[in-house]
N, C-alpha and C positions, 0 to 999 in steps of 0.2 A: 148586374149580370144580365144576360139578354135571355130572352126565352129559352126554355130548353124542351123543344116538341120532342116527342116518342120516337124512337129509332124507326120502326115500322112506319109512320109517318114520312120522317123523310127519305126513307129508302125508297115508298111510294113515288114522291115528290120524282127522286131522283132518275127511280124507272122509269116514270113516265114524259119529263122531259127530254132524258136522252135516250129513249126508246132502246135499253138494253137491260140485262139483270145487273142487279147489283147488292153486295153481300159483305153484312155489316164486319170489319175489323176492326174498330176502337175507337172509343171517343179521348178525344182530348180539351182538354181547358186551355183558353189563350187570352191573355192580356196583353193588349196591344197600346204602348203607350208612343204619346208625339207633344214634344216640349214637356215634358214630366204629367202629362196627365193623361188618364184612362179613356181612350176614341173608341175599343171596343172592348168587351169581357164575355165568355161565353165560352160553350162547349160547343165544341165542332166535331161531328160523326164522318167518319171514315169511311168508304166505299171500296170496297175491289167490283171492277169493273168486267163485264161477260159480253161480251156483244157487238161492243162502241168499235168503232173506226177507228179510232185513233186514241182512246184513253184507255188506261188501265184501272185508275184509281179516280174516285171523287170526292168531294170532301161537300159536309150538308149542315146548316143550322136554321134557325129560324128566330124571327123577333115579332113583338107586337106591333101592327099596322093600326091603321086608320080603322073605327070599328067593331075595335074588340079584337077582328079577324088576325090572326098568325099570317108572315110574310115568309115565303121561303126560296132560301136561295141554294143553288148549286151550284160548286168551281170545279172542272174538269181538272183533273190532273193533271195539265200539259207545260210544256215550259213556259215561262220561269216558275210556275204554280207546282212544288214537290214537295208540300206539306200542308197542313191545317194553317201554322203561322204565313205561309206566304198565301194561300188561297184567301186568307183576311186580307191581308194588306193589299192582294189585286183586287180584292172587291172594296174596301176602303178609298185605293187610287183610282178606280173609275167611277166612283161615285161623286167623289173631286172633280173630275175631268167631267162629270155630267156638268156638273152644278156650275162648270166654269163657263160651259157651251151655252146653258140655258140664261144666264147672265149675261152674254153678249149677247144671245136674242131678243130680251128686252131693252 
């Protein structure tokens, strides 16, 4: 299971990224499997959003980095992103689509 940083943590994380408030509504557990096996596991915090141009809701977890140091990510609520489970899998497929870019660079 992936880290589980402090709600106040990433609601920080999350204010300060998308430079708006934002105001915890539920954490959820997700297990995210591709060919029967586990790519990701973890709990993701929910955000309602005050501020943002254009999002309502964000969704927040965090994992162990290089370090020691916690890596923390936020997905805006935006289409196709309308949950915890799809906010993993958009950050899943772009992490893909990184790793596929940076592989043709070399």
């Amino acid at each position: 299971m992936e880290d589980d940083a402090p709600i106040e943590v990433l609601k920080h994380a999350v204010e300060n990224l998308h430079q708006c408030s934002a105001t915890f509504v539920e954490a959820v557990d997700v297990r995210e499997e591709q060919e029967g096996k586990i790519v990701w596991w973890g709990t993701v915090k929910v955000f309602d959003l005050t501020g943002h141009p254009s999002a309502r809701r964000a969704y927040a977890w965090s994992f162990p980095a290089t370090a020691g140091k916690p890596k923390f990510v936020t997905v805006l609520g935006l289409p196709p992103v309308d949950s915890a489970v799809t906010a993993v899998r958009a950050t899943i497929l772009a992490d893909a689509k990184a790793k596929e870019e940076k592989a043709k660079q070399t």
